[in-house]
C-alpha positions in Angstrom: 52.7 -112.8 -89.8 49.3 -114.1 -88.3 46.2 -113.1 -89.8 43.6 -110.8 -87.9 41.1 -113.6 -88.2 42.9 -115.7 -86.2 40.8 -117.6 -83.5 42.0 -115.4 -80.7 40.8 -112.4 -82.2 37.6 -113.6 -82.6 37.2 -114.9 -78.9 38.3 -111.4 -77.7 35.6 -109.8 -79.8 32.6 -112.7 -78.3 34.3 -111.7 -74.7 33.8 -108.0 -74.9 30.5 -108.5 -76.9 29.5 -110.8 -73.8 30.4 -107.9 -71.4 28.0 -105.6 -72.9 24.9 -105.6 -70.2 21.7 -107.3 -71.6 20.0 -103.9 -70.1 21.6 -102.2 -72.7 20.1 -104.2 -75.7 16.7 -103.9 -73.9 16.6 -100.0 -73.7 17.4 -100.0 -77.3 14.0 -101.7 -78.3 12.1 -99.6 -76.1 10.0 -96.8 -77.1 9.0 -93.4 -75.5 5.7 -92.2 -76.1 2.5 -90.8 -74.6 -0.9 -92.7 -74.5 -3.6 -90.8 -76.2 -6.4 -93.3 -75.7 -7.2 -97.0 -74.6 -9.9 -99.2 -75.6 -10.1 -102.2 -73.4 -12.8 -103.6 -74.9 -11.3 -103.9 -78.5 -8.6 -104.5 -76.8 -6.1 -101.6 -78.2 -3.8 -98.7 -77.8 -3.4 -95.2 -79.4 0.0 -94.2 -78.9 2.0 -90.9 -80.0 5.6 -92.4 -80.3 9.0 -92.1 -81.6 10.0 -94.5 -83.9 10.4 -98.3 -83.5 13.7 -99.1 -84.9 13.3 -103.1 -84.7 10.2 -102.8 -86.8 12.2 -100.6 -89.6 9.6 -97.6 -88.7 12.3 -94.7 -89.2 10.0 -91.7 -89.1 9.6 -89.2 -86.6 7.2 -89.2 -84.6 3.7 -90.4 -85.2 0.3 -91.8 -83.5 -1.1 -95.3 -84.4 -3.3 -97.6 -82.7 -2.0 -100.7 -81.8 -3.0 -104.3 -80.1 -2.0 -105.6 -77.3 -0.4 -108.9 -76.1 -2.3 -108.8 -73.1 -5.1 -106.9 -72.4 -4.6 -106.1 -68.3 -1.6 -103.9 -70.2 -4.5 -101.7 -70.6 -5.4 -101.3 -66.9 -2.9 -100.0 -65.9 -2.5 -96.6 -68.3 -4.6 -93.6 -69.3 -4.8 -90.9 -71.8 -2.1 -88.4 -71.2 0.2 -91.4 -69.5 3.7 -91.2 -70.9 5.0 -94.9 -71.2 7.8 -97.3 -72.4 6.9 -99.5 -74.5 8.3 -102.3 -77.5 6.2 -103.7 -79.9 6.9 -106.2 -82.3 4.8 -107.9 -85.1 2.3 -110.9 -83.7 0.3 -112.9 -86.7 1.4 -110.7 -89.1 -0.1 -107.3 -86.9 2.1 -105.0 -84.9 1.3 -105.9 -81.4 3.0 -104.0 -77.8 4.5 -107.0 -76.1 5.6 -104.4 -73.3 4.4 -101.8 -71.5 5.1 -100.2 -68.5 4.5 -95.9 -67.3 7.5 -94.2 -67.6 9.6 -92.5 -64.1 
């Protein structure tokens, strides 16, 4: 009788893990949530969000300020915007590394 570790098994468990769409994965980092102000010049973000699962933050929901990778992220919301957004921790401070408006 064959083990269930046998190579085969584990190549059909990368193959279907390989068929799940990389879209997928992406959605799950993102984050709903509504801006509530932007400061360009300090270069931040107050956000009312949901939590952000890849940074272990389980609660419900909550508003913090947060940095941005790139400031022209800024242009491009205002207060009362909902967005998408995924954040992620740059030198040691949680920085949005996306954002976009959400449809």
């Amino acid at each position: 009788m064959k083990s269930s570790n046998s190579p085969i098994a584990a190549a059909l468990i990368a193959l279907s893990l390989s068929l799940v769409p990389v879209s997928t994965w992406a959605e799950d980092a993102s984050v709903k949530g509504e801006v509530r102000k932007v400061d360009e010049a300090a270069g931040k973000i107050t956000l009312r969000h949901g939590p952000i699962k890849n940074l272990d933050m389980q609660d419900e929901t909550m508003t913090m300020v947060f940095r941005v990778k790139d400031p022209a992220m800024l242009k491009q919301v205002k207060a009362g915007d909902k967005v998408l957004f995924e954040a992620d921790r740059v030198d040691g401070q949680i920085t949005l590394t996306k954002l976009q408006k959400a449809k």
